[in-house]
C-alpha positions in Angstrom: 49.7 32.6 -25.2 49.7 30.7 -28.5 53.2 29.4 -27.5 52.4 27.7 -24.1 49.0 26.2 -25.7 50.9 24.4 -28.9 53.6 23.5 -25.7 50.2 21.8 -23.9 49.6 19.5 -26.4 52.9 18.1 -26.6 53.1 14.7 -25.0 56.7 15.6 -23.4 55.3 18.5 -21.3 52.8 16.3 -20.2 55.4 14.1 -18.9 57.6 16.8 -17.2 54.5 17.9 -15.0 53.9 14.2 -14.2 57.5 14.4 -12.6 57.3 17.6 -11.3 54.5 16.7 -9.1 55.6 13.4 -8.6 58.5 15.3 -7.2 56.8 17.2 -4.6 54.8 14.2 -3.5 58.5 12.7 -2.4 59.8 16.0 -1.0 55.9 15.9 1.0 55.8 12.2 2.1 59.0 10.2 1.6 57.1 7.0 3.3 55.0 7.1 0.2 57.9 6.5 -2.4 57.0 3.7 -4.0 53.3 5.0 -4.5 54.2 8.3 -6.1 56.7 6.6 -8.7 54.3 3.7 -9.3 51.4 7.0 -9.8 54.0 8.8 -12.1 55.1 5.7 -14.3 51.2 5.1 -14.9 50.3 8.9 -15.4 53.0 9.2 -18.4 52.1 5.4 -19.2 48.4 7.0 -19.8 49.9 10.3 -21.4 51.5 8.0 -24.1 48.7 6.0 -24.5 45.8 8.9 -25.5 48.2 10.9 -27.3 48.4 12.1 -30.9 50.7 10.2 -32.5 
């Protein structure tokens, strides 16, 4: 358990769930492309921002 908690507070897995679920959005809507990558580039843009540094 103490693994995947230090693994949440690194900015990188943060990033890789961004794009896992902006993933599924494509596979879900494929109309919405442009959407989903614009709500995944601002999602890690936000990760980066409010993380530890």
């Amino acid at each position: 358990m103490t693994y995947i908690f230090d693994r949440l507070k690194e900015a990188s897995t943060w990033r890789g769930i961004a794009l896992i679920v902006g993933g599924f959005g494509v596979q879900v809507a494929p109309d919405l492309i442009p959407a989903i990558g614009a709500a995944v580039t601002a999602a890690i843009g936000l990760i980066e921002v409010i993380r530890r540094g």
